[in-house]
Each structure stands twice: as structure tokens, then as C-alpha cells.
Biopython code that builds the backbone (N, CA, C, O; Angstrom):
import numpy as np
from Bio.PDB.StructureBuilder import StructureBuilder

atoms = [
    (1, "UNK", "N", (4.308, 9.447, -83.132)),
    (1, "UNK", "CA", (5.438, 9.623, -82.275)),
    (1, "UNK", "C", (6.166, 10.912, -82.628)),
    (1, "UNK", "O", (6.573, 11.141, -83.767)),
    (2, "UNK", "N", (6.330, 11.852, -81.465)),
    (2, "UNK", "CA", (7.078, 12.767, -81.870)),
    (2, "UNK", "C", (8.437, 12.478, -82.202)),
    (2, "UNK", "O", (8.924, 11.549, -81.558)),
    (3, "UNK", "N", (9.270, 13.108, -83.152)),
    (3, "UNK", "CA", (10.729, 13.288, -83.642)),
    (3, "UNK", "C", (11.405, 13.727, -82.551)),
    (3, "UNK", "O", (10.963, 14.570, -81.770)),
    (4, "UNK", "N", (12.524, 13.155, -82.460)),
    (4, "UNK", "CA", (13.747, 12.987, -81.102)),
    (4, "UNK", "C", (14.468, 14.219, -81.515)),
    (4, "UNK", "O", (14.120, 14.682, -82.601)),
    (5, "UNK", "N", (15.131, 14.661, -81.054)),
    (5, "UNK", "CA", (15.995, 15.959, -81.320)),
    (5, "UNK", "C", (17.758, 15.479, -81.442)),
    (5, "UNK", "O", (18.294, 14.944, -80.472)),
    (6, "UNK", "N", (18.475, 15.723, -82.629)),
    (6, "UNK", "CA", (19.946, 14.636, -82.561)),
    (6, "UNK", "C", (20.602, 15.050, -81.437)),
    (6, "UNK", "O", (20.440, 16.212, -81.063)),
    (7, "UNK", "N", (21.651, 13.953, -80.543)),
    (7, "UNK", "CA", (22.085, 14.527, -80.085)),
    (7, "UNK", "C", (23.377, 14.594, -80.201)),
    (7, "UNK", "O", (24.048, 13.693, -80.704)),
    (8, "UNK", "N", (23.978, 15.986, -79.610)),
    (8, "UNK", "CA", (25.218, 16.114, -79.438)),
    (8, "UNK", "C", (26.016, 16.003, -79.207)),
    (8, "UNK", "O", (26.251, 16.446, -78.083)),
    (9, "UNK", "N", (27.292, 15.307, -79.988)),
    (9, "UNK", "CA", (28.460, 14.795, -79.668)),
    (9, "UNK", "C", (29.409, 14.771, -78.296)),
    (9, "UNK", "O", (30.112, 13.850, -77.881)),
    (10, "UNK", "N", (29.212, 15.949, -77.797)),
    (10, "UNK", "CA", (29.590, 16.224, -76.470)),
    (10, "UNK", "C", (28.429, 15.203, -75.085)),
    (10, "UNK", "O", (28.740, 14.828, -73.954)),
    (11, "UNK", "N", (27.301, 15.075, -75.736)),
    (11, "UNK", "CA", (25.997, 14.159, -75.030)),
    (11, "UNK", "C", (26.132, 13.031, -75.210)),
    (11, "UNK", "O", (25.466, 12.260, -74.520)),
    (12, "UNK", "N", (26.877, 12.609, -76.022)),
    (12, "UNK", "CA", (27.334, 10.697, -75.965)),
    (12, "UNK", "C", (28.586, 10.207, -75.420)),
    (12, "UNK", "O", (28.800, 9.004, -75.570)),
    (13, "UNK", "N", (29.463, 10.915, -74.811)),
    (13, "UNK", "CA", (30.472, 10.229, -74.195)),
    (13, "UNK", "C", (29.204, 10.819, -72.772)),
    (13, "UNK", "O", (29.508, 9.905, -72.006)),
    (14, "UNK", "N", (28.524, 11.320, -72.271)),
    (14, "UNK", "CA", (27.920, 11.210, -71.080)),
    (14, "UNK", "C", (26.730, 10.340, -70.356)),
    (14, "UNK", "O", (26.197, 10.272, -69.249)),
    (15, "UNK", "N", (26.594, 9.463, -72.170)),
    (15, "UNK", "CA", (25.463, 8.625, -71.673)),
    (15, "UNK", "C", (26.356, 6.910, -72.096)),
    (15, "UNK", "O", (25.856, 5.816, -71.833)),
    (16, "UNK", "N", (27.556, 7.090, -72.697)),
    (16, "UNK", "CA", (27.427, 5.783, -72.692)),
    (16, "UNK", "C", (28.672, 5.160, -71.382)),
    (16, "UNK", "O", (29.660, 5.792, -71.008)),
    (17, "UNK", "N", (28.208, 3.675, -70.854)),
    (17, "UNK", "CA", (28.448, 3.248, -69.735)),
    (17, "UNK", "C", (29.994, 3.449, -69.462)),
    (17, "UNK", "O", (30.752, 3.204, -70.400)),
    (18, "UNK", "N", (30.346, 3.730, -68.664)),
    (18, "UNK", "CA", (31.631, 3.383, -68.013)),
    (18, "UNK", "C", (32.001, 2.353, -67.507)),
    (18, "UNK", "O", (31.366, 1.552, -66.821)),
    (19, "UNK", "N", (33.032, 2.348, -67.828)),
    (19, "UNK", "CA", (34.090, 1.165, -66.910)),
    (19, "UNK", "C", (34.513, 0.780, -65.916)),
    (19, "UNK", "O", (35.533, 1.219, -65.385)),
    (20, "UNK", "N", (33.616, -0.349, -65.367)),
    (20, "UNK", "CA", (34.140, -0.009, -63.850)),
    (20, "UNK", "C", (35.205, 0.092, -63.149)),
    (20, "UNK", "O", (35.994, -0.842, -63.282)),
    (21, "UNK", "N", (35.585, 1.182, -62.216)),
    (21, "UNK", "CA", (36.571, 1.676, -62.041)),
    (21, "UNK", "C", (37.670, 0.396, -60.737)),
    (21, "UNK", "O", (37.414, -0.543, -59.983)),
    (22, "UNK", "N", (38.446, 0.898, -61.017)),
    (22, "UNK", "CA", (39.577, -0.471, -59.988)),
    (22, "UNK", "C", (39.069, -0.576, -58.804)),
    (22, "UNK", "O", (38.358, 0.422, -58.695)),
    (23, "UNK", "N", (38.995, -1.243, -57.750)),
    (23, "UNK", "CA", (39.497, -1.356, -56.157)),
    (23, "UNK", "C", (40.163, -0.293, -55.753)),
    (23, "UNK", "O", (41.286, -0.128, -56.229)),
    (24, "UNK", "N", (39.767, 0.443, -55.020)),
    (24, "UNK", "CA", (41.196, 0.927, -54.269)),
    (24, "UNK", "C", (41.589, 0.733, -53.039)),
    (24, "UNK", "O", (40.723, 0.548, -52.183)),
    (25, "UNK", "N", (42.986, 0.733, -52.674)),
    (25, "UNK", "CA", (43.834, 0.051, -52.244)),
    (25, "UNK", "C", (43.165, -0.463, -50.717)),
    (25, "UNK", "O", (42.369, 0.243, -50.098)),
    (26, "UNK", "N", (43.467, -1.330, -50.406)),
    (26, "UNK", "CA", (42.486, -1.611, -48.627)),
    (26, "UNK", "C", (42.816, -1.079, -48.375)),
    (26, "UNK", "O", (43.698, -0.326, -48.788)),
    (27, "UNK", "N", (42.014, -1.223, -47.120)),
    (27, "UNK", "CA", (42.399, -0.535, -45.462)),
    (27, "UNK", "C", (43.315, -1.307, -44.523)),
    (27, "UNK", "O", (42.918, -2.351, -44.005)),
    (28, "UNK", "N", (44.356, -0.890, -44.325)),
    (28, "UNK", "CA", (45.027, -1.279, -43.142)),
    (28, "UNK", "C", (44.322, -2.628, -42.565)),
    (28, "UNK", "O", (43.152, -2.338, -42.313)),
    (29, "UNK", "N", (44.548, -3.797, -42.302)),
    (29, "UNK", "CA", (44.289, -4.096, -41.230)),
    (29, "UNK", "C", (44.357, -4.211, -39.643)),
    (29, "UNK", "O", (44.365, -5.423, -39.429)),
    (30, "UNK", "N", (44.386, -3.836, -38.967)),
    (30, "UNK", "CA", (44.525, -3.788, -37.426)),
    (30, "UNK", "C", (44.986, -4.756, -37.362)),
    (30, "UNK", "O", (44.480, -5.791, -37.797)),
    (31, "UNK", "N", (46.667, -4.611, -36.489)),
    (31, "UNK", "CA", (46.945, -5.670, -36.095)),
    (31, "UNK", "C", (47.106, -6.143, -34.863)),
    (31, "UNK", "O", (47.482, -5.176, -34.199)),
    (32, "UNK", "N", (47.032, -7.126, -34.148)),
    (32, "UNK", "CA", (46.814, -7.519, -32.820)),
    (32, "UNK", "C", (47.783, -7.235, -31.783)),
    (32, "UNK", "O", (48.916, -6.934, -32.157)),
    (33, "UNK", "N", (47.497, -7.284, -30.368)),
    (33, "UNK", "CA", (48.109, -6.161, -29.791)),
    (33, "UNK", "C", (49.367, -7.007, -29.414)),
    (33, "UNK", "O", (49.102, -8.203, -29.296)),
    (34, "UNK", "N", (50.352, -6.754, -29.250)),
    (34, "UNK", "CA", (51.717, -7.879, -28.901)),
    (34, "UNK", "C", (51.802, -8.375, -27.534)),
    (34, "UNK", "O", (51.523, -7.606, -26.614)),
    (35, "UNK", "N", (52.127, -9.471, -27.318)),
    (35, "UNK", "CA", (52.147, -10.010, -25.992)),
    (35, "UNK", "C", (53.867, -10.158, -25.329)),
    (35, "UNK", "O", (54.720, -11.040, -25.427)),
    (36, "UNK", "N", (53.825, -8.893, -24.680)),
    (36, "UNK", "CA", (55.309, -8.877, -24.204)),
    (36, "UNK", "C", (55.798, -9.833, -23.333)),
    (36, "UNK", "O", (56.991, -10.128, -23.276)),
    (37, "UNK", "N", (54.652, -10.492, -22.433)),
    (37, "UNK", "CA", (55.335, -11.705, -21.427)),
    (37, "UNK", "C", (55.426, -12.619, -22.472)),
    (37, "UNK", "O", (56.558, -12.599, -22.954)),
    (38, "UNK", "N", (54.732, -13.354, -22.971)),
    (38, "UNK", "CA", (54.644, -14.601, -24.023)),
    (38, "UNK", "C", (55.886, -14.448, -24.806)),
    (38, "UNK", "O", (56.666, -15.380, -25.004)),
    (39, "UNK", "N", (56.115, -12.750, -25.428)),
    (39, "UNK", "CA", (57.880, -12.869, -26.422)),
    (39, "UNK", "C", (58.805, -12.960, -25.276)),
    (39, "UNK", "O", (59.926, -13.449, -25.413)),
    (40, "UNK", "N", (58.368, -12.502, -24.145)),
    (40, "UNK", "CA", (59.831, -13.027, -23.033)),
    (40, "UNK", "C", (60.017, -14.347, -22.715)),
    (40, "UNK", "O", (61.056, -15.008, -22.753)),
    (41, "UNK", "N", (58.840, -14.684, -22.377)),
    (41, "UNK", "CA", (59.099, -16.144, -22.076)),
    (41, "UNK", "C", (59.774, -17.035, -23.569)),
    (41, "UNK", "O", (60.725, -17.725, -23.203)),
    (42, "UNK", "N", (59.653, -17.097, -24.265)),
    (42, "UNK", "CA", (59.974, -17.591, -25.258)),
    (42, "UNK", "C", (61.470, -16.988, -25.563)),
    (42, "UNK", "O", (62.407, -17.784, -25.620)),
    (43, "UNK", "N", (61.718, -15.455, -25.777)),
    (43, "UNK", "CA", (63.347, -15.072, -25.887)),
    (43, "UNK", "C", (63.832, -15.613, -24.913)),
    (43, "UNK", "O", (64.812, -16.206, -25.364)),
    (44, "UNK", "N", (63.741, -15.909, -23.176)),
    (44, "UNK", "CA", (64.397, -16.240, -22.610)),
    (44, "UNK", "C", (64.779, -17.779, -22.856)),
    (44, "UNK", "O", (65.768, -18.217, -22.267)),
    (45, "UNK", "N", (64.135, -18.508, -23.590)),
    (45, "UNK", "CA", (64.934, -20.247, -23.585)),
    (45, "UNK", "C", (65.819, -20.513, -24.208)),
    (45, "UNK", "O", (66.049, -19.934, -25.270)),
    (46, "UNK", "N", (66.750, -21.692, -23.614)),
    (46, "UNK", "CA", (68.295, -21.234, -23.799)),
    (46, "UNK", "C", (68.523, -21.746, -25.001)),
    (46, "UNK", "O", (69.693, -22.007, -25.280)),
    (47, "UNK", "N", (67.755, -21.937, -25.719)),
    (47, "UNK", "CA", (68.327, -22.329, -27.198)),
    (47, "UNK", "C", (67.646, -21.448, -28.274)),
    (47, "UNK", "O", (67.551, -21.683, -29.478)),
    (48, "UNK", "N", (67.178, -20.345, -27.548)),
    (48, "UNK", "CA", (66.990, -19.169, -28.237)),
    (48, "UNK", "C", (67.983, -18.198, -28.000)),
    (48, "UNK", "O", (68.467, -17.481, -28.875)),
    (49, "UNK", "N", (68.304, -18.181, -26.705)),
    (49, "UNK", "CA", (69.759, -17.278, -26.098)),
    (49, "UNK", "C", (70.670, -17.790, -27.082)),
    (49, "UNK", "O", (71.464, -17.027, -27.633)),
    (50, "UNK", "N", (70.614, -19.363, -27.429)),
    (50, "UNK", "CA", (72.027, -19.384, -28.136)),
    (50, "UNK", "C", (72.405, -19.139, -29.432)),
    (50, "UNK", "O", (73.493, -18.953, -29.977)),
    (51, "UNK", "N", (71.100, -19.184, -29.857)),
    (51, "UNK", "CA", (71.032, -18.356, -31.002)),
    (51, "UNK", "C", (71.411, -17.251, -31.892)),
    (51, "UNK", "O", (71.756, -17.178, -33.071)),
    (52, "UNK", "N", (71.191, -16.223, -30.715)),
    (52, "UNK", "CA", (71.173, -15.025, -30.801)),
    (52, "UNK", "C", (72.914, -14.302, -30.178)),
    (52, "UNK", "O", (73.562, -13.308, -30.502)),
    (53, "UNK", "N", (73.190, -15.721, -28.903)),
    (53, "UNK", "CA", (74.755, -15.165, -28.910)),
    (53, "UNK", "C", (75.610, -15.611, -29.880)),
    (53, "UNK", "O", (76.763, -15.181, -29.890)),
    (54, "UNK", "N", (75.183, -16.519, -30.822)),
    (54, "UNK", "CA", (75.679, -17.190, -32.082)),
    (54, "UNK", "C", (76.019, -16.080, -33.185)),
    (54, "UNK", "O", (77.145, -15.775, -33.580)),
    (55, "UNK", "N", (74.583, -15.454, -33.661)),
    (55, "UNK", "CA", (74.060, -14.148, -34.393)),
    (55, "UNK", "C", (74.909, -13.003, -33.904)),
    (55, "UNK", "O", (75.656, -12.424, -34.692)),
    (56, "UNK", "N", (74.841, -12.709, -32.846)),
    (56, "UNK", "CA", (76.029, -11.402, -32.249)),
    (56, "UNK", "C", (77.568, -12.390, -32.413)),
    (56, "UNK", "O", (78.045, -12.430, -33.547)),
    (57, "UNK", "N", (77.840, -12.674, -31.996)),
    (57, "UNK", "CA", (79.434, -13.403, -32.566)),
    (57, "UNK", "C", (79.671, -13.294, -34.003)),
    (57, "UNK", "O", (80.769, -13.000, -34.476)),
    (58, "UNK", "N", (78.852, -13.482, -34.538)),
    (58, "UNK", "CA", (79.271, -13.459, -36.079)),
    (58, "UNK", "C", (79.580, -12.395, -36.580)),
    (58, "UNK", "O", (80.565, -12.207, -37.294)),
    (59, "UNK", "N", (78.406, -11.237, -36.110)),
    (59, "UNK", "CA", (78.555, -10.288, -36.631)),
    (59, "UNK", "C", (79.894, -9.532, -35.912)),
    (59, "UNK", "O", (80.670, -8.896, -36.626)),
    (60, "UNK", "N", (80.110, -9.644, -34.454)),
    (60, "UNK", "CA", (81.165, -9.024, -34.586)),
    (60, "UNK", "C", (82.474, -9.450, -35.079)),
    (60, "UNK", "O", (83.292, -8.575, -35.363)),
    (61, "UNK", "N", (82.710, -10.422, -35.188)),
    (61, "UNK", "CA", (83.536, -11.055, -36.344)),
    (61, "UNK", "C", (83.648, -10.389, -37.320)),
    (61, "UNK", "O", (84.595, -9.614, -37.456)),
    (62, "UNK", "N", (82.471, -10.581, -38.446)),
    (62, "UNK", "CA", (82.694, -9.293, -39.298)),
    (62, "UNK", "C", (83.179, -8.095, -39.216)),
    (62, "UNK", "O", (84.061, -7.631, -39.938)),
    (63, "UNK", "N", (82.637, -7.571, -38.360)),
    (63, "UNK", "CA", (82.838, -6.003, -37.617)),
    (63, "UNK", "C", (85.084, -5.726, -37.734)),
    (63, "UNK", "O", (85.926, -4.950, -38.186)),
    (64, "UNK", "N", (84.991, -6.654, -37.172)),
    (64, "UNK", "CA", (86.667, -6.608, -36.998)),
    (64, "UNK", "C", (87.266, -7.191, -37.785)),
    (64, "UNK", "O", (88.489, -7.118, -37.664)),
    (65, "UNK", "N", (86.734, -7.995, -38.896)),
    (65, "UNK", "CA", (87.201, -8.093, -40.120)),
    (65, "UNK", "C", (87.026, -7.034, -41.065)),
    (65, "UNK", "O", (87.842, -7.094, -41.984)),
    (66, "UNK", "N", (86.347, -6.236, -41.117)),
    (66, "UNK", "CA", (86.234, -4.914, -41.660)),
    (66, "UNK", "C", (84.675, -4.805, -42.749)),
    (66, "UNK", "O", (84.261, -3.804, -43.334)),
    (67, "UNK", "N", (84.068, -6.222, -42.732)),
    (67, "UNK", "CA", (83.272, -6.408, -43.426)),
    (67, "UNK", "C", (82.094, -5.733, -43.530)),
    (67, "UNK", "O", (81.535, -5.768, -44.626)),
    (68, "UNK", "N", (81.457, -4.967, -42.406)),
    (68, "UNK", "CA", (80.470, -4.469, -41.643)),
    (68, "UNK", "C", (80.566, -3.582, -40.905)),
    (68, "UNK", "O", (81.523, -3.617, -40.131)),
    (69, "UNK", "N", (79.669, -2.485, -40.840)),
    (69, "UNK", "CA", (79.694, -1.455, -40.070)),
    (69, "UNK", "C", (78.114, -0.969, -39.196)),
    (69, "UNK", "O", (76.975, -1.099, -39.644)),
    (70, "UNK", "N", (78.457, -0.486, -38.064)),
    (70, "UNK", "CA", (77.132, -0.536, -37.498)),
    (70, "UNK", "C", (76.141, 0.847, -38.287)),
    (70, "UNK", "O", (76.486, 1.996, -38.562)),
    (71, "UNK", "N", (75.216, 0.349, -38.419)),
    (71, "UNK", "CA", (74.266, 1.270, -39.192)),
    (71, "UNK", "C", (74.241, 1.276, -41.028)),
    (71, "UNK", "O", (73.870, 2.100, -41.864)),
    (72, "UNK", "N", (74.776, 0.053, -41.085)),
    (72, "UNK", "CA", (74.915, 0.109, -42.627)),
    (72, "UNK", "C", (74.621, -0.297, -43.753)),
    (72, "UNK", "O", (75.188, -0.081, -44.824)),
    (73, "UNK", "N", (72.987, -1.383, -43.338)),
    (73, "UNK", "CA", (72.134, -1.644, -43.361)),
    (73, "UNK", "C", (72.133, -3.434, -44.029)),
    (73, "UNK", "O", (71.201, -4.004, -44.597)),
    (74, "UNK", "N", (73.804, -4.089, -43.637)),
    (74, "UNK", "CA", (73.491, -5.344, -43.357)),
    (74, "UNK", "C", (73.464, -6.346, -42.734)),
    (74, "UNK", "O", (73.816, -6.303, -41.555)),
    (75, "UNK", "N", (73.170, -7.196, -43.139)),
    (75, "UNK", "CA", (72.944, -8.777, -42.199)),
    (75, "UNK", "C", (74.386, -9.746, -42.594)),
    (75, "UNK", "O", (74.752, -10.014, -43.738)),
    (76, "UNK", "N", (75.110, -10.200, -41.223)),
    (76, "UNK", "CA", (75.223, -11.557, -41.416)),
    (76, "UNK", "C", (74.681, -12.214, -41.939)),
    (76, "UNK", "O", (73.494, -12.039, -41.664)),
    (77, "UNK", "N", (74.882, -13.367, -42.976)),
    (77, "UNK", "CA", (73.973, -14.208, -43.319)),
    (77, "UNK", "C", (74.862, -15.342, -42.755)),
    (77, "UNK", "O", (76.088, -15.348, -42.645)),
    (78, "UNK", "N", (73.783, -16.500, -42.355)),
    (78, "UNK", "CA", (74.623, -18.034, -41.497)),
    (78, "UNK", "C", (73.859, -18.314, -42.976)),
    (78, "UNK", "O", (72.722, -17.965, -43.294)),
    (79, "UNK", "N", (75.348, -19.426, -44.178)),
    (79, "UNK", "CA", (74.952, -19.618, -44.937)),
    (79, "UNK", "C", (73.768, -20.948, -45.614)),
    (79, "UNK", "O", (73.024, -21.177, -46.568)),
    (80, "UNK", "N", (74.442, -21.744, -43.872)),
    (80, "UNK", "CA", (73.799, -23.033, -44.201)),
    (80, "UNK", "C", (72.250, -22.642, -43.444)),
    (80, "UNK", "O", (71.271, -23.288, -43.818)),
    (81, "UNK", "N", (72.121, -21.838, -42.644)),
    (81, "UNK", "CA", (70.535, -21.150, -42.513)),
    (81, "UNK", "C", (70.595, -21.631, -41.138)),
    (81, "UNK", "O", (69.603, -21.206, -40.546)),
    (82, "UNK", "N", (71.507, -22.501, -40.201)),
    (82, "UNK", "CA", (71.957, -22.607, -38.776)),
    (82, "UNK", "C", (72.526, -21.995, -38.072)),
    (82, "UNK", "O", (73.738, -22.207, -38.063)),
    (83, "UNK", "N", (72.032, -21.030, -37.211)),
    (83, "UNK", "CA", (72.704, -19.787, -36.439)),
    (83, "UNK", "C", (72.874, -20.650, -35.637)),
    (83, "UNK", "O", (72.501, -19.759, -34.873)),
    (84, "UNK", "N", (73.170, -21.991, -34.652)),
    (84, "UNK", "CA", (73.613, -22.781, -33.654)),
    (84, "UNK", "C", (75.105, -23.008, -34.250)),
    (84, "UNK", "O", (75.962, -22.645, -33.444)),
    (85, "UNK", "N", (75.483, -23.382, -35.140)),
    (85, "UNK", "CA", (76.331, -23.801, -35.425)),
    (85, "UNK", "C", (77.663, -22.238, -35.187)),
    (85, "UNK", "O", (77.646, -21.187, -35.828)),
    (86, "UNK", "N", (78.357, -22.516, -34.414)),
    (86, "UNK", "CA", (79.312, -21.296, -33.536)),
    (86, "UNK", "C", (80.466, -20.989, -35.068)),
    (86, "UNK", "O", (80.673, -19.814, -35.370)),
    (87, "UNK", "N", (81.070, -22.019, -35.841)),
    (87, "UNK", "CA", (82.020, -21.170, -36.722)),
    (87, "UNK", "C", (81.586, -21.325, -37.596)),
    (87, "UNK", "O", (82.549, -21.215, -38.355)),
    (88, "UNK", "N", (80.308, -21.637, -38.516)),
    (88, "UNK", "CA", (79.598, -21.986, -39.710)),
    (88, "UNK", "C", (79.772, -20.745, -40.548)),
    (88, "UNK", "O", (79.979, -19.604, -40.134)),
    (89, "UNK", "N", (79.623, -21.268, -42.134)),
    (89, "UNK", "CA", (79.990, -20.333, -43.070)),
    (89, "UNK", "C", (79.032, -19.174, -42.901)),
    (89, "UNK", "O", (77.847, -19.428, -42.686)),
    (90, "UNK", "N", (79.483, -17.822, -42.986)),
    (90, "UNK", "CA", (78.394, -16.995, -43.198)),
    (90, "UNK", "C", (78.831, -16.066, -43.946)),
    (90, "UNK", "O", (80.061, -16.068, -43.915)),
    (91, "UNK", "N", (78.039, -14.552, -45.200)),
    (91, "UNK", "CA", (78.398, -13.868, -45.600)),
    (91, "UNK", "C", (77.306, -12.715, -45.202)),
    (91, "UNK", "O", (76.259, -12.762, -44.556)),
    (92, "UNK", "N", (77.887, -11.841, -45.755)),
    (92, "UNK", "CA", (77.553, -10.089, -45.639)),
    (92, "UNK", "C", (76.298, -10.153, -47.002)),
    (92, "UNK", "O", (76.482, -10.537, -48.157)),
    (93, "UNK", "N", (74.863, -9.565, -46.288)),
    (93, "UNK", "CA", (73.849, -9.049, -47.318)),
    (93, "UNK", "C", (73.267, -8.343, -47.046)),
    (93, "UNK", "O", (73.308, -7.951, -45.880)),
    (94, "UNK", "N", (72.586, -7.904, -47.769)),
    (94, "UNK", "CA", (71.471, -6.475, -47.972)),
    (94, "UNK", "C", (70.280, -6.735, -46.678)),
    (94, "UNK", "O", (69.235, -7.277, -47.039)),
    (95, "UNK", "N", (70.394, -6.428, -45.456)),
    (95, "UNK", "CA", (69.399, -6.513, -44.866)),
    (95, "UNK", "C", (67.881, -7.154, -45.166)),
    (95, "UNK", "O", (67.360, -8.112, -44.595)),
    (96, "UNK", "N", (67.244, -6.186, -46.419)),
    (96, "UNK", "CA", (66.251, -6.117, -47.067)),
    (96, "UNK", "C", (66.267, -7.622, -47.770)),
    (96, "UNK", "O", (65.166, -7.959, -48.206)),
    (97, "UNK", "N", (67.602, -8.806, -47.991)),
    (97, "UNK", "CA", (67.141, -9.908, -49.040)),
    (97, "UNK", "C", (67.419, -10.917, -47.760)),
    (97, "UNK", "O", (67.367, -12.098, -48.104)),
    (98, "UNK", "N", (67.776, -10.657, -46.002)),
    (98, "UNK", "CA", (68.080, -11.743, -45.314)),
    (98, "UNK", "C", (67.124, -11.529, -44.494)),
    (98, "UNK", "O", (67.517, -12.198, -43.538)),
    (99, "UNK", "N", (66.248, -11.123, -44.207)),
    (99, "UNK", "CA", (65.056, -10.853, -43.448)),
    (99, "UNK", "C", (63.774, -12.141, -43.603)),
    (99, "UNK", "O", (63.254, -12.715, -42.646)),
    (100, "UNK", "N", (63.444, -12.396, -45.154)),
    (100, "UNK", "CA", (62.135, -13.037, -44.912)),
    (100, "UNK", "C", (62.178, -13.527, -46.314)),
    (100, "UNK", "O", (63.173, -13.158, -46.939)),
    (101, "UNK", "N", (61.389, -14.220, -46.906)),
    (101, "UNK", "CA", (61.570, -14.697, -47.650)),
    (101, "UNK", "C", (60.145, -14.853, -48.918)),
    (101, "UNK", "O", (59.026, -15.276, -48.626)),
    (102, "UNK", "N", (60.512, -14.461, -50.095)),
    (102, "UNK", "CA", (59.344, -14.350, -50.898)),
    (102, "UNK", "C", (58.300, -15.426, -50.594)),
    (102, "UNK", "O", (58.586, -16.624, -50.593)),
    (103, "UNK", "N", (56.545, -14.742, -50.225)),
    (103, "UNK", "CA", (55.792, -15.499, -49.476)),
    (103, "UNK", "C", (54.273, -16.040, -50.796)),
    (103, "UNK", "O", (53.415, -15.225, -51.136)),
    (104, "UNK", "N", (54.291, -17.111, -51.169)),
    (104, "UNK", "CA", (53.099, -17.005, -51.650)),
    (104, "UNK", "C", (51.584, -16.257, -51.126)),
    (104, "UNK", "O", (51.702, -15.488, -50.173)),
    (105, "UNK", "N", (50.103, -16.460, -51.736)),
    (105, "UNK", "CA", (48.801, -15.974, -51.037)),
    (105, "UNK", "C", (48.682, -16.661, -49.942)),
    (105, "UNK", "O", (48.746, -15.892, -48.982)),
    (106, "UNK", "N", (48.565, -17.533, -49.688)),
    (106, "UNK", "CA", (48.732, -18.074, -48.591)),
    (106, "UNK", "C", (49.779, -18.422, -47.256)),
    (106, "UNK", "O", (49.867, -19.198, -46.305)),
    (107, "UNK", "N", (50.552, -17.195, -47.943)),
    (107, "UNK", "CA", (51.951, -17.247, -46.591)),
    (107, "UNK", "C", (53.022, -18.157, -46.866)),
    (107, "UNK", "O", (54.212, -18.053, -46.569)),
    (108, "UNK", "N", (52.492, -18.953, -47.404)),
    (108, "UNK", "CA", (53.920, -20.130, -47.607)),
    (108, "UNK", "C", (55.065, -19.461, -48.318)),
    (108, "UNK", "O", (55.028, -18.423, -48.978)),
    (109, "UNK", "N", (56.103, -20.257, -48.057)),
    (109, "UNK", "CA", (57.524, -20.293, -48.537)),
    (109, "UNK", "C", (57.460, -20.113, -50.387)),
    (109, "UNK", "O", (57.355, -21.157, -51.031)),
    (110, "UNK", "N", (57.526, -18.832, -51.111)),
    (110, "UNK", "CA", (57.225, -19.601, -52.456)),
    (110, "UNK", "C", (58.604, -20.180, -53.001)),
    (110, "UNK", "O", (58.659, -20.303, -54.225)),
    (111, "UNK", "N", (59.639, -20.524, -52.324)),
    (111, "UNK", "CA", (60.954, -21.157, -52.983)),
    (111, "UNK", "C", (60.578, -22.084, -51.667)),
    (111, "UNK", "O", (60.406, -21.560, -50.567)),
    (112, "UNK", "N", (60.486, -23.250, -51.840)),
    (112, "UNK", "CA", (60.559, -23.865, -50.344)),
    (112, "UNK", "C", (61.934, -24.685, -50.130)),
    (112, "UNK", "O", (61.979, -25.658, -49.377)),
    (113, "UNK", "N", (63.087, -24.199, -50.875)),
    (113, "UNK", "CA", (64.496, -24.945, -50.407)),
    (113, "UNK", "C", (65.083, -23.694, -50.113)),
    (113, "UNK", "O", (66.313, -23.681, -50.174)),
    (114, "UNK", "N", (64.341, -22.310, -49.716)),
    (114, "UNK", "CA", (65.210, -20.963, -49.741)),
    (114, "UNK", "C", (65.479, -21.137, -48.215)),
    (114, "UNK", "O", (66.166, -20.312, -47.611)),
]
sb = StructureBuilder()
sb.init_structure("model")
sb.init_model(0)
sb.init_chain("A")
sb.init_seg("    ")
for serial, (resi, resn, name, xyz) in enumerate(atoms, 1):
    if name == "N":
        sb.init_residue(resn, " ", resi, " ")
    sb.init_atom(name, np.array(xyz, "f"), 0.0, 1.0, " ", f" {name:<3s}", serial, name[0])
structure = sb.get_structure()
């Protein structure tokens, strides 16, 4: 057998294996196209209207209590989580923490009394 030739230090970080490298980040998924009659029909029922004239009352309430300003990036909050209810407790929050609510992998509620 012929004699191997040593090799060079700079030649063994190129032969030994690497680590496989992370995931990177997905791709977008495409999301489906919106159905503008189906959200009308549905915004228009009247216990969605009342909802929402519930939601505008409050806030301007605030507004003229001095609590809130338009563009200022918060939410009414209805505290008991019933926008029907016309004088129910509500306070002033960060847009960003009254929107939605921390979601487990599977979408669910992960506080489910939030």
C-alpha cells in the first residue's frame, strides 16, 4: 500500500461533516380570496349592527371624556367582553393587546377564560 500524504490542517475543517443547517423561514401562504357579499350579508344583521353601534358609542364617550384620541392607536375595551351591553364597564388599551388573543398550534384560545 502506498503511504498517504498528511493532511493539512486547513483540509480538515473541509472534510469533516457539517451541521445541518436550520429551515428557513416559509413561504407565505396564499390566502383565500375574500368574499365581499357573504361579509355583507353577515355585517348587515341586526345584532351585528348593534354591536358595532354599541363599539362606536363607547368610544365616543371616551373621545369626550378626554380618554382617546383619533389615530392614537387605542381600543375601547368592553370589560366584561359584551359589546351588547349599551353602559357596560369598559377601559382604554393598546390596540395591539385588544385585538386577538394569544393562540395555541392549533388556533385555540391558549388562556381559554381570556
Amino acid at each position: 500500500m502506498p503511504a498517504q500524504k498528511p493532511i493539512a490542517r486547513s483540509q480538515v475543517s473541509e472534510m469533516a461533516p457539517r451541521a445541518p443547517q436550520r429551515p428557513t423561514a416559509k413561504k407565505p401562504v396564499a390566502a383565500a380570496k375574500r368574499n365581499y357579499r357573504k361579509e355583507q350579508s353577515y355585517d348587515s344583521q341586526p345584532h351585528v349592527k348593534k354591536k358595532r353601534v354599541n363599539r362606536n358609542l363607547a368610544r365616543r364617550r371616551a373621545m369626550r371624556a378626554g380618554l382617546v384620541q383619533k389615530g392614537d392607536g387605542k381600543d375601547v375595551h368592553h370589560v366584561n367582553g359584551n359589546a351588547l351591553k349599551k353602559n357596560g364597564a369598559t377601559k382604554v388599551v393598546a390596540a395591539s393587546k385588544n385585538r386577538s388573543y394569544a393562540r395555541t398550534r392549533t388556533a385555540g384560545k391558549r388562556n381559554p377564560y381570556a
